[in-house]
C-alpha positions in Angstrom: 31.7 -102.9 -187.6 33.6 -99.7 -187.5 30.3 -97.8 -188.0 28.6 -100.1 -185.2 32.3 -98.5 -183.3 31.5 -95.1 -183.7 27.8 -95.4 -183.0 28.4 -96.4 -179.7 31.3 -93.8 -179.2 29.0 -90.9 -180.2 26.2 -92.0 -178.1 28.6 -92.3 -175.0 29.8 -88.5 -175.8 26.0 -87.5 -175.7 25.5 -89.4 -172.4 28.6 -87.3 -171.2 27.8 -83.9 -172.5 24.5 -84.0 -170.8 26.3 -85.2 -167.5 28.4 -82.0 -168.1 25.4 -79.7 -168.8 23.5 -80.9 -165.7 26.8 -80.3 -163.5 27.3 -76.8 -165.5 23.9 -75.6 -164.4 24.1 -76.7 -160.7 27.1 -75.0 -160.4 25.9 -71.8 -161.7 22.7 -72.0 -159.2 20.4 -72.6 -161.9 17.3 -75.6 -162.0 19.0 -78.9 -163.1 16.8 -81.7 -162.0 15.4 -81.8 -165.4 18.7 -82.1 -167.3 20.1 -84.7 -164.0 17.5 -87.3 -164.5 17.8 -86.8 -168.6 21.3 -87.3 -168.5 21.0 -90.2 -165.7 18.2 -92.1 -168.0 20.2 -91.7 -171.5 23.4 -93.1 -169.6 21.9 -95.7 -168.2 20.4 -96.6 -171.6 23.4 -96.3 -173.1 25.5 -98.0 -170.8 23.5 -101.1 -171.5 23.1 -100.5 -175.3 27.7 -100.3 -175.0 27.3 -103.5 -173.0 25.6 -105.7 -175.1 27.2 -104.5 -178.4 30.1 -105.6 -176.8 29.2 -108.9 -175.7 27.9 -109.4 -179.5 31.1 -107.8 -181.0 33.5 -110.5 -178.9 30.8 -113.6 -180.4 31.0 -116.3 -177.5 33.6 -115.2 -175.6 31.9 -112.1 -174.2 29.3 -114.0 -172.4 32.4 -115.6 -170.3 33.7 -114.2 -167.2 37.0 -114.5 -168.4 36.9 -111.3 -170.3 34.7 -109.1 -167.9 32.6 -107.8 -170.8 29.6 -109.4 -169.0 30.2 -107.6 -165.8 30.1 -104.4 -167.7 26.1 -105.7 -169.0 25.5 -107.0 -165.7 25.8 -103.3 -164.0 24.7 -101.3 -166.4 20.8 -103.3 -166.2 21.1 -103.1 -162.4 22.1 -99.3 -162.4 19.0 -99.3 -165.0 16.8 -100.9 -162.6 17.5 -98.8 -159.9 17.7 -95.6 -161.5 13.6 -96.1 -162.5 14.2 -97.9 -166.2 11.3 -100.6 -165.3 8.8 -100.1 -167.5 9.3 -95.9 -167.9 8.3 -95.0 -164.6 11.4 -93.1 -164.0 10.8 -91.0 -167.2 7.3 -89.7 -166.3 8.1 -88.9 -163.0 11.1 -86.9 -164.4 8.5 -85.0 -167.0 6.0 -84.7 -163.9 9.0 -82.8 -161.9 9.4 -79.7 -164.2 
């Protein structure tokens, strides 16, 4: 479980270093759209993949709303949905961009 721990930890760094690239660049004036909807997609992807290990980590009790795990789930697929996760489209227009 610990490993399962640390997976998710180092995956949620990734998501936040390329967060921080994407702000880096815009704020030196460079082209970021690229590393933007990059970092956007893996987050969102991530965000549900923390979610759900979660809700499988707490066993019956994370499907509740008594401990708000589900909420977490909940948001991250709508914030997948709207950022363009249905079905990839949002990753080839990305590509298409740049």
């Amino acid at each position: 479980m610990q490993m399962q721990f640390a997976d998710v930890h180092t995956e949620i760094e990734a998501a936040r270093l390329l967060t921080y690239n994407a702000a880096r660049l815009k704020e030196q004036g460079h082209h970021f759209t690229k590393q933007a909807a990059m970092a956007k997609w893996y987050s969102s992807v991530i965000a549900q993949k923390a979610a759900g290990s979660a809700i499988e980590w707490a066993g019956g009790v994370g499907y509740t709303r008594e401990t708000g795990i589900e909420k977490y789930w909940r948001d991250s697929k709508s914030e997948f949905v709207l950022s363009d996760g249905v079905s990839g489209a949002g990753e080839s227009r990305a590509c298409e961009r740049n």
